[in-house]
Backbone as a ProteinNet text record, in pm:
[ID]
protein_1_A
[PRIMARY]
XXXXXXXXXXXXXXXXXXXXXXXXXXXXXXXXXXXXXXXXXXXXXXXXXXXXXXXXXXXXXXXXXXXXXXXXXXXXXXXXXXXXXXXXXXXXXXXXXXXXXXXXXXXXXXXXXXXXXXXXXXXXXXXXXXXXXXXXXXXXXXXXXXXXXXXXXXXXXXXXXXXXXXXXXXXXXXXXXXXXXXXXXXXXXXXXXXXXXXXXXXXXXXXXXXXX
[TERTIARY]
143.4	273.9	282.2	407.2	436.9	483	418.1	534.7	675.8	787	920.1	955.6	1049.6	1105	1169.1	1140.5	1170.3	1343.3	1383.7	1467.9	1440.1	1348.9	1326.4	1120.7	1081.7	918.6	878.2	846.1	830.6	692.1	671	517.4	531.2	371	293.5	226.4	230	162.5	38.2	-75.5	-155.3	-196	-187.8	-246.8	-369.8	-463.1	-593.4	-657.7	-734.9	-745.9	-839	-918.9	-1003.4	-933.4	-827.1	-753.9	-609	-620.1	-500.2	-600.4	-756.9	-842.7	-850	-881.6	-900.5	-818.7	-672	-567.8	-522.7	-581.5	-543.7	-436.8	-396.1	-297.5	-352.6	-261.4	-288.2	-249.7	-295.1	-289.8	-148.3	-41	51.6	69	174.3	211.7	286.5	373.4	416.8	460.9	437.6	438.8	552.6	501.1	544.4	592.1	675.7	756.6	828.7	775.4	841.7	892.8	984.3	1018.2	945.6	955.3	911.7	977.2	1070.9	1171.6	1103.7	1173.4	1154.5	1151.8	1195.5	1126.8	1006.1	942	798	707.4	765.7	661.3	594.5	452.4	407.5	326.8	270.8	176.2	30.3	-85.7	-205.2	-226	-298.9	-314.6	-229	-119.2	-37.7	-39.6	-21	-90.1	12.2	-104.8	-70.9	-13.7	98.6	145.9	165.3	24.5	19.4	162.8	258.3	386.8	298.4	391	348.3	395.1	476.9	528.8	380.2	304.2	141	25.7	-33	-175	-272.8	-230.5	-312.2	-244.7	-252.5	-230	-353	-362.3	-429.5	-403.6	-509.2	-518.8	-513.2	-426.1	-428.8	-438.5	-531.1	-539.8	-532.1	-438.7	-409.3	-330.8	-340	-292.8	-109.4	-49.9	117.2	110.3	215.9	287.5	408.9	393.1	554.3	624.5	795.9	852.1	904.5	902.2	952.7	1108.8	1114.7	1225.8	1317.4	1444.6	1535.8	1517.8	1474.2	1401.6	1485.8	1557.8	1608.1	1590.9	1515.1	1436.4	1391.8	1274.6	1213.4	1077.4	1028.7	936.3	782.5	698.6	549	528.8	540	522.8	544.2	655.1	731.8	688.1	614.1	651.7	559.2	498.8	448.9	494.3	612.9	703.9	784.1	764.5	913.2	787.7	672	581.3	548.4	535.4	527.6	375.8	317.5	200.2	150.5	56.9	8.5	-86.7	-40.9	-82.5	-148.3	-195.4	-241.6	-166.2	-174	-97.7	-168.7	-159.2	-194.3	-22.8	-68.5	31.2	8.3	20.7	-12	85.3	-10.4	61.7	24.1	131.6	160.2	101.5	-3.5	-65.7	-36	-48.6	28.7	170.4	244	371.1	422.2	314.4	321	312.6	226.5	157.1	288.1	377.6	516.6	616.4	667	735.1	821.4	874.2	896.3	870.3	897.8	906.7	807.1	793.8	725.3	787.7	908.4	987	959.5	971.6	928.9	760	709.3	515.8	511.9	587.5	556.6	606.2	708.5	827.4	833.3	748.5	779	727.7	752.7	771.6	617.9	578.9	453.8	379.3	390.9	337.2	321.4	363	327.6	285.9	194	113.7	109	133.7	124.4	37.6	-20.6	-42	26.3	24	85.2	39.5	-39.6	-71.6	-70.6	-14.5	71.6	-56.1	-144.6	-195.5	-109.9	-180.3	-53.1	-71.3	40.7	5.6	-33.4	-83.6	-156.6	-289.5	-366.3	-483.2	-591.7	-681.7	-781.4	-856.6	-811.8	-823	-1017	-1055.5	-1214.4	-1262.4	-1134.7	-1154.9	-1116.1	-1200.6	-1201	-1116.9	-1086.8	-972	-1050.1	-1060.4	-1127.4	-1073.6	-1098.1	-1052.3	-1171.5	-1182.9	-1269.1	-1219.3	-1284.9	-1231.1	-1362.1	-1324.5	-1445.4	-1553	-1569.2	-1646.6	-1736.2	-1684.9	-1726.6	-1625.7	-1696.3	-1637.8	-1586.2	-1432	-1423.4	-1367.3	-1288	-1215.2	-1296.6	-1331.8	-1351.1	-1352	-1231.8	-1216.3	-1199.2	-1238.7	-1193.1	-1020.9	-976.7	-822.7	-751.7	-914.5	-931.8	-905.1	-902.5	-925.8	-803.4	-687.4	-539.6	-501.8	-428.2	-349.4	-258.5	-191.9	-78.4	-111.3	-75.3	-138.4	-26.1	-21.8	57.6	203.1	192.1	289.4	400.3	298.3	352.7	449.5	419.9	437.2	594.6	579.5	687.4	769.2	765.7	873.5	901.2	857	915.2	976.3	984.1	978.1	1178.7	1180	1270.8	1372.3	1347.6	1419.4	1532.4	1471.8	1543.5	1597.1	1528.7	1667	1629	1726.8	1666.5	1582.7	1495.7	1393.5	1434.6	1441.5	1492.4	1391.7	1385.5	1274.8	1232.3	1072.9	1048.9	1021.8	1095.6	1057.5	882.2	856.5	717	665	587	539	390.1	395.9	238.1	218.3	82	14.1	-50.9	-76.5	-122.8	-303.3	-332	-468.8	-555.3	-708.3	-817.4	-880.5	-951.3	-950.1	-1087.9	-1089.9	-1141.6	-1092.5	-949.9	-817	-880.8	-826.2	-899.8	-849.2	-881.2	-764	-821.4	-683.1	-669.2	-694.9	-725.9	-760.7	-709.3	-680	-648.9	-793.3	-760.6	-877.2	-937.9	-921.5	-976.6	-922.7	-987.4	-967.9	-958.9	-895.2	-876.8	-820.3	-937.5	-923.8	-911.7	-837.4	-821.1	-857.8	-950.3	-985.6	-978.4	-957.8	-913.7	-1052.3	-1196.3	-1280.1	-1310.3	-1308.4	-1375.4	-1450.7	-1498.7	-1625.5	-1741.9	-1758.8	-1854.3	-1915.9	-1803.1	-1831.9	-1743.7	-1686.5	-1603.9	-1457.9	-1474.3	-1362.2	-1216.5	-1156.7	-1067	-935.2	-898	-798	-813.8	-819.5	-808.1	-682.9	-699	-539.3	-592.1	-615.4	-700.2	-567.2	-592.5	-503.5	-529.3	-544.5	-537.5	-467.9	-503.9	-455.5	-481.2	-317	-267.6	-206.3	-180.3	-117.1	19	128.8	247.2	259.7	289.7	309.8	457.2	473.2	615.2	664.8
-349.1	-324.5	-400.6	-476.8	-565.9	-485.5	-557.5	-452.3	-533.6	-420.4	-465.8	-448.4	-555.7	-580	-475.2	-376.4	-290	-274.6	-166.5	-139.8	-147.6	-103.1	-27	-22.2	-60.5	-9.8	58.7	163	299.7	279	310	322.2	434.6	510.4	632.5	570.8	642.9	642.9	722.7	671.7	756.3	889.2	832.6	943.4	926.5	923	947.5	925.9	1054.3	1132.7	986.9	922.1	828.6	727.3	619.4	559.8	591.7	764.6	740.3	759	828.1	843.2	667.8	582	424.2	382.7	463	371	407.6	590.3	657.3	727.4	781.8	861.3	995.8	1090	1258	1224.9	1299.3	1313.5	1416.9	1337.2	1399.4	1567	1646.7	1696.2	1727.9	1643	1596.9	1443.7	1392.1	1225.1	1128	1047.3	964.6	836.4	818.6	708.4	544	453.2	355	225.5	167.5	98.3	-31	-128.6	-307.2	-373.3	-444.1	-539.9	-599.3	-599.9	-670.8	-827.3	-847.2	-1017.8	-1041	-915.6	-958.4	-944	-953.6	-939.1	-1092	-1045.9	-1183.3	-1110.1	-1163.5	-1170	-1187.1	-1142.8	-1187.7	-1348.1	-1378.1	-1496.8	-1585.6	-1569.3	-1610.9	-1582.6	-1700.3	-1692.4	-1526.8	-1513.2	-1415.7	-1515.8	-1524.2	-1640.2	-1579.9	-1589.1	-1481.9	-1631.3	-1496.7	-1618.7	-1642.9	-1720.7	-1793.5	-1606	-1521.2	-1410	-1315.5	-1323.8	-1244.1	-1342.5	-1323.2	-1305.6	-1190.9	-1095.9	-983.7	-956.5	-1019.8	-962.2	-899.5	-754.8	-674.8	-683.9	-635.8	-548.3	-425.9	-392.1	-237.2	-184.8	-211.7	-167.1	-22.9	-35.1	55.9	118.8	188.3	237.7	294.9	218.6	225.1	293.1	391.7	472.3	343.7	321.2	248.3	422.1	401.4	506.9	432.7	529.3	508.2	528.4	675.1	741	780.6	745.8	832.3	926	945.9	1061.1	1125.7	1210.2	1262.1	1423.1	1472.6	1625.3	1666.6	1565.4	1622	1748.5	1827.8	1930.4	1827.1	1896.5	1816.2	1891.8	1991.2	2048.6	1890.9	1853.6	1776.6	1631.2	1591.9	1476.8	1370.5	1361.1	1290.3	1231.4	1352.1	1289	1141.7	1123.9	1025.4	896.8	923	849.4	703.7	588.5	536.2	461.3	483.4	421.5	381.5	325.8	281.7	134.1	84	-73.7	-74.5	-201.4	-191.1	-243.1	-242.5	-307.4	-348.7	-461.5	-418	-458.5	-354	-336.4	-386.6	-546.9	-620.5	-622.4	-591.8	-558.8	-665.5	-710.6	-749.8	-629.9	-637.4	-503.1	-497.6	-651.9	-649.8	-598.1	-667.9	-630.8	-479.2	-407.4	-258.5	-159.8	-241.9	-136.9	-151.1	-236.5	-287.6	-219	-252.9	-184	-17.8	59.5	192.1	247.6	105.2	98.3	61.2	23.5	-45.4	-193.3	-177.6	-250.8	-412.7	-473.4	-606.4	-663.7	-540.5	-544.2	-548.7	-456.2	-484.9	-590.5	-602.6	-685.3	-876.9	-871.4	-1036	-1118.8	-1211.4	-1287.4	-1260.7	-1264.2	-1245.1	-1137.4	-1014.6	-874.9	-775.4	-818.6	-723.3	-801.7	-804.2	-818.2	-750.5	-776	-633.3	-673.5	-586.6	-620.2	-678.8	-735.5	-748.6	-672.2	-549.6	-522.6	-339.2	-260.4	-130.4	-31.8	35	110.8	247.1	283.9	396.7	578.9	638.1	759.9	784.6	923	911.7	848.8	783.6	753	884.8	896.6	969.4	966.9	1105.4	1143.2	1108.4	1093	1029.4	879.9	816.9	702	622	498.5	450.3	330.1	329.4	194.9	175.7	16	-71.4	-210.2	-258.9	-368.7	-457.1	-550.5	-657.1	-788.3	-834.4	-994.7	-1092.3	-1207	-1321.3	-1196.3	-1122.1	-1074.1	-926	-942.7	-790	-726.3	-576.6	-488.2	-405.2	-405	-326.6	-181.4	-148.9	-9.8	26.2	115.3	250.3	373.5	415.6	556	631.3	731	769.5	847.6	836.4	863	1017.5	1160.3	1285.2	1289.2	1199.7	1169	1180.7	1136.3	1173.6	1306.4	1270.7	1378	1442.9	1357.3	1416.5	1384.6	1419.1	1362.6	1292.1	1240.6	1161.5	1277	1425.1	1476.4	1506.6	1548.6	1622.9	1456.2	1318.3	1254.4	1218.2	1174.1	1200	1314.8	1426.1	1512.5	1557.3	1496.4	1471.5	1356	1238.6	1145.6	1115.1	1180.9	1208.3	1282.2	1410.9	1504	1406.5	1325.8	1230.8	1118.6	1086.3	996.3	931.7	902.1	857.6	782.7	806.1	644.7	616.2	464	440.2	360.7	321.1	244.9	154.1	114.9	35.1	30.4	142.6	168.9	185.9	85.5	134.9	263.1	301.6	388.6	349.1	290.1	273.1	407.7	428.6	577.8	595.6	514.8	483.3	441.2	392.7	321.4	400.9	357.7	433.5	329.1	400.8	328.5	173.8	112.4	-2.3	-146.9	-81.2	-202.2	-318.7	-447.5	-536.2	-674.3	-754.5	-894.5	-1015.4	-1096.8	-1169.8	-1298	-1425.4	-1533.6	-1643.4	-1734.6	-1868.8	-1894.6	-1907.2	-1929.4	-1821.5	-1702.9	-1571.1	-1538.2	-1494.5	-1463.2	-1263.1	-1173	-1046.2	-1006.9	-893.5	-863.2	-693.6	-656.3	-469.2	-474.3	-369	-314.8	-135.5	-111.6	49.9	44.2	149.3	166.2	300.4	328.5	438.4	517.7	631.2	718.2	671	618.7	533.5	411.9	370.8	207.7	86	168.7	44.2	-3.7	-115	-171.6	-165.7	-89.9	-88.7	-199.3	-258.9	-344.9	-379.6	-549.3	-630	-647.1	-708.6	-822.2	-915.2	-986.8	-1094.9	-1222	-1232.7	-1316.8	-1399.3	-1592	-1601.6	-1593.4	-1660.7	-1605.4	-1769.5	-1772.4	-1904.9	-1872.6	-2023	-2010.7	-2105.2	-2009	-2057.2	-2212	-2340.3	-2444.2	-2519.8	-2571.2	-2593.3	-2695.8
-1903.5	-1842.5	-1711.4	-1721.1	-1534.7	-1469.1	-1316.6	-1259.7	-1269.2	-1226.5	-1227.7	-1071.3	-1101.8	-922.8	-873.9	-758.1	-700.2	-615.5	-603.8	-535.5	-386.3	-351.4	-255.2	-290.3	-125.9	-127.9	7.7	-75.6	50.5	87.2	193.2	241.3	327.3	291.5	380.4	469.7	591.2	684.2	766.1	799.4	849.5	733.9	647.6	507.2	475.9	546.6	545.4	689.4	752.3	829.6	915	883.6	955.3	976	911.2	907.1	1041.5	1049.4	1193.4	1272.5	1251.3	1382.5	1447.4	1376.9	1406.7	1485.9	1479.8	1545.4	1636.9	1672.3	1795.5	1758.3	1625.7	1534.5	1553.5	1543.5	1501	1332.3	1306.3	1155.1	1153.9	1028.5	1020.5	972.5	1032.1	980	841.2	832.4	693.4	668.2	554.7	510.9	597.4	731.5	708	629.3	670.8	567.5	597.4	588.1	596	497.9	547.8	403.1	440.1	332.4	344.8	245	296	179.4	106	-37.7	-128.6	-121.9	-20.3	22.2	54.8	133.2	124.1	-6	-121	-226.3	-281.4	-267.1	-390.5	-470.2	-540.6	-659.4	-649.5	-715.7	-745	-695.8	-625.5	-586.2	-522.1	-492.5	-357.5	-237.1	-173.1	19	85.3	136.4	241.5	390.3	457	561.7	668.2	769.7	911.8	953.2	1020.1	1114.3	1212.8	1293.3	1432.2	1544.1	1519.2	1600.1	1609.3	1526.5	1553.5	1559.4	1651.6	1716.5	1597.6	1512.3	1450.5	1358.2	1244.7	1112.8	1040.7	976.2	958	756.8	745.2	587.4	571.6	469.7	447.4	308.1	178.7	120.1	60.9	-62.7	-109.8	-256	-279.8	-435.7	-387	-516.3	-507.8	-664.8	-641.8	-771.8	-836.6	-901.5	-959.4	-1012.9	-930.3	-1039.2	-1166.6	-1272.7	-1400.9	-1501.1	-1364.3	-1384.7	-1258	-1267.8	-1188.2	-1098.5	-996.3	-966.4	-806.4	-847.7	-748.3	-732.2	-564.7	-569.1	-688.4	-711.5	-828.2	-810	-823.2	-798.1	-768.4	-679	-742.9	-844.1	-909.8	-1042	-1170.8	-1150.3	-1216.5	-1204.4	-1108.5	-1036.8	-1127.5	-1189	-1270.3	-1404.7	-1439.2	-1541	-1497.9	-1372	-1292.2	-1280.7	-1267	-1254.4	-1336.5	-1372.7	-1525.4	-1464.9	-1349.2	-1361.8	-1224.6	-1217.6	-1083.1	-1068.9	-929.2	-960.5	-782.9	-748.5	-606.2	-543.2	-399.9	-307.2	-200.8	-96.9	53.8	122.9	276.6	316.5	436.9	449.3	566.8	645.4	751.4	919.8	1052.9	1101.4	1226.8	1318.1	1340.1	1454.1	1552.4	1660.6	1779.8	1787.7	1660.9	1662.7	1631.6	1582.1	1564.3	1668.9	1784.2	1864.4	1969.4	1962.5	2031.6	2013.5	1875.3	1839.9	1818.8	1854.2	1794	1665.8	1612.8	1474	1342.2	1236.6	1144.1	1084.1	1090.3	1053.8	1066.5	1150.3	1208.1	1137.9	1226.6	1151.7	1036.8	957.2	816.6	691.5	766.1	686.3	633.9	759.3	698.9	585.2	528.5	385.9	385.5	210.5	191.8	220.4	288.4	366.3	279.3	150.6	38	-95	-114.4	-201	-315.5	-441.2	-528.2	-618.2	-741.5	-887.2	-990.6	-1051.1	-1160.9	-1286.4	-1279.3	-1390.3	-1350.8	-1443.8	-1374	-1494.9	-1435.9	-1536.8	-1581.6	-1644.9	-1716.9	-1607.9	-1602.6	-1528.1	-1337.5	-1306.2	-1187.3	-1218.6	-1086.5	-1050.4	-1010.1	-1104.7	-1117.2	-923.2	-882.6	-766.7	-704.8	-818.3	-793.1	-781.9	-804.4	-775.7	-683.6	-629.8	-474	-459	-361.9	-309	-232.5	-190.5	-155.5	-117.5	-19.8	28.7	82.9	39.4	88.3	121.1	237.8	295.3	295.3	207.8	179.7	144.1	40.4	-53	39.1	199.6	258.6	275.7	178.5	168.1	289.3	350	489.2	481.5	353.6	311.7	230.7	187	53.7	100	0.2	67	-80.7	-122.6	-278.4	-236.5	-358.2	-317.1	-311.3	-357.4	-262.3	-115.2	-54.6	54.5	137.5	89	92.8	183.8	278.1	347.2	246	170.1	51.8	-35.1	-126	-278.5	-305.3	-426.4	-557.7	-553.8	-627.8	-669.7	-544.3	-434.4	-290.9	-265.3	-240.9	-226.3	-276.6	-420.7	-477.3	-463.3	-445	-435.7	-268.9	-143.5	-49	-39.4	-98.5	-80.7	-124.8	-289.6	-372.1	-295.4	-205.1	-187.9	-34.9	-26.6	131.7	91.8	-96.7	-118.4	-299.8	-345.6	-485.9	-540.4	-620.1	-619	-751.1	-762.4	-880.7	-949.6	-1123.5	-1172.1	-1132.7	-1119.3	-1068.6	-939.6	-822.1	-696.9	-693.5	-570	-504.4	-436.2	-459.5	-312.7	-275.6	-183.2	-139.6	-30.9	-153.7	-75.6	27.7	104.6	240.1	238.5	338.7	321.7	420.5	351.6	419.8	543.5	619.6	729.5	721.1	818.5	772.8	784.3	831.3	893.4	935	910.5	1045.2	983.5	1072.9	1103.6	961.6	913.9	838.9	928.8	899.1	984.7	820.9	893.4	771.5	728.1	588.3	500.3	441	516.6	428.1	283.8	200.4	95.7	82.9	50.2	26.2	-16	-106.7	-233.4	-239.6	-242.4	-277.5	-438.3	-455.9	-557.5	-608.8	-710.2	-750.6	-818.2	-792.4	-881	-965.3	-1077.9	-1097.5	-990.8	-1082	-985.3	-1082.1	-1202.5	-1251.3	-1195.5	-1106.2	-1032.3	-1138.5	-1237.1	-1329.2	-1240.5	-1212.5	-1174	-1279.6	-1182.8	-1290.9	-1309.1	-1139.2	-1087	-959.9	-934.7	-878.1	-805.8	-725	-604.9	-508.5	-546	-466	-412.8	-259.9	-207.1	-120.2	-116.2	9.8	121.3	246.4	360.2	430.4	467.1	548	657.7	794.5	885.3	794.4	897.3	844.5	925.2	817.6	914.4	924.2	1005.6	1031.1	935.6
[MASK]
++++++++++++++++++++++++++++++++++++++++++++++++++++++++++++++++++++++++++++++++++++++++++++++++++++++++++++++++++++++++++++++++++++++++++++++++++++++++++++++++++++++++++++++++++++++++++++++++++++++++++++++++++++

């Protein structure tokens, strides 16, 4: 299954407890939320393009829900029916431009800053298995995805109740800690593993300066 081009790509924030300790975060009360245009999407093996506006573009590996279905205040009881699968993401950040900002918006947004899968496995992601991010082949994230401030269902049905997600919508579930800077020429790769150690999905991308 591909993924399909999104409406809308939501991202969590600070959803895993070491990941806001790193950045000088309290751990939320309930799911932050931010969006990242559908212009920043590429694919498996297309450049990641730090702009000339950051000094610190970061990695943020992590596991994204594709929705499947229509999903408006749907229950977490429910919330897996709306679900059609899950693929990886990183959710590359302008850091300087974050720590500036009020916002996420700017940091997260620009061309190339989302990275996705092209390959959507079926259902939720087995809560025992690890997300992982590695740059030029060292490993800097693994966090198993227990690890979660919110889960998958809680996720979706706060998420739903503030506005509709439609097929094909992203949600990236937020990343474990391990953050740290992209440089031209790096290669990074987020990986989803079993609790066996079987790799289950890849996203491997390089990483360029934008040139004029």
């Amino acid at each position: 299954m591909k993924t399909p081009r999104p409406t809308k790509i939501l991202c969590i924030g600070r959803n895993y407890r070491e990941h806001a300790a790193e950045l000088g975060n309290a751990v939320p009360e309930r799911p932050i939320f931010f969006s990242k245009p559908p212009s920043a999407l590429i694919g498996p093996g297309q450049a990641i393009v730090r702009p000339p506006q950051s000094a610190e573009v970061h990695h943020e590996g992590e596991v994204a829900l594709v929705i499947g279905r229509r999903a408006c205040r749907v229950s977490a009881r429910d919330a897996a029916e709306y679900v059609a699968g899950h693929t990886l993401l990183n959710d590359v950040t302008a850091r300087d431009l974050q720590r500036k900002d009020a916002h996420f918006t700017r940091a997260k947004g620009f061309d190339t800053f989302c990275p996705v899968g092209d390959v959507v496995l079926p259902g939720l992601p087995a809560l025992d298995a690890r997300v992982q991010c590695a740059v030029n082949g060292v490993t800097r994230q693994d966090a198993p995805l227990s690890a979660m401030v919110f889960g998958f269902a809680e996720l979706v049905e706060y998420l739903s109740a503030h506005m509709t997600l439609e097929p094909g919508d992203l949600v990236a579930t937020g990343t474990p800690a391990g953050v740290g800077p992209l440089v031209a020429g790096d290669v990074v790769e987020v990986r989803l593993v079993s609790a066996a150690g079987e790799v289950l999905a890849t996203l491997s991308n390089p990483v360029i300066d934008l040139t004029p």
